[in-house]
C-alpha positions as CSV (number, residue, x, y, z in Angstrom):
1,X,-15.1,4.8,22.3
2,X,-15.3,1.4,20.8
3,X,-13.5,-1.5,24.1
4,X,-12.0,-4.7,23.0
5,X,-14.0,-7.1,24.4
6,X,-11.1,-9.8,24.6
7,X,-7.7,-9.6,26.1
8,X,-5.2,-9.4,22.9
9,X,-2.1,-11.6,23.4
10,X,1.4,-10.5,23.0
11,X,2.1,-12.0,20.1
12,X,-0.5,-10.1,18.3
13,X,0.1,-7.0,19.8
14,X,3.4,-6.7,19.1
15,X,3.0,-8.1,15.2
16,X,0.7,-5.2,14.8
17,X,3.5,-2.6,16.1
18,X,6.0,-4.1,14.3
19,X,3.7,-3.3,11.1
20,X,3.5,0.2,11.2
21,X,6.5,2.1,9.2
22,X,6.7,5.5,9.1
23,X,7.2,6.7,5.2
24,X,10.0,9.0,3.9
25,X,8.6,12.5,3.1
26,X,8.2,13.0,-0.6
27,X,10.5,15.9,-1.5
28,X,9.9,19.1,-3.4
29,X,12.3,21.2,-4.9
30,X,11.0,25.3,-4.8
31,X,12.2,28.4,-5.3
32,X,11.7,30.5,-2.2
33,X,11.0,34.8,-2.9
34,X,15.0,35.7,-1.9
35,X,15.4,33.2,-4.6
36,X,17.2,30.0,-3.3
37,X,15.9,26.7,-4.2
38,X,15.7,24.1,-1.9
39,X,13.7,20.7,-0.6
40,X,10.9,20.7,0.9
41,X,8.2,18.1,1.9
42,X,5.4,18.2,-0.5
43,X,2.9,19.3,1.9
44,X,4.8,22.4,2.9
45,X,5.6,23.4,-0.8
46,X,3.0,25.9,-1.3
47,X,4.1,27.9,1.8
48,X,7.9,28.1,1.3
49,X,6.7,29.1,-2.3
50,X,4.8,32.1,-1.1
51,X,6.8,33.0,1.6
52,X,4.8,32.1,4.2
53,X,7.7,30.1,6.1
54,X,11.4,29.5,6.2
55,X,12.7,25.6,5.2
């Protein structure tokens, strides 16, 4: 695993945390088999489709 070589200073540190945002789910509407529809994330579309899970 790859070891910074040089201390990082605060400043730096905490601009690169303050970067990261965490994106709203894109949202699917599907039509589960007992026939509601509802909103899913995208990702889990396919498996509320066929049943697989419950939203």
């Amino acid at each position: 695993m790859a070891l910074p070589k040089y201390r990082k200073s605060r400043a730096n540190t905490r601009s690169r945390r303050s970067n990261w945002k965490a994106k709203v789910p894109q949202l699917a509407t599907v039509r589960t088999p007992e026939g509601d529809v509802v909103q899913v994330p995208q990702n889990l579309a396919a498996a509320v489709r066929k049943g697989y899970m419950k939203p």
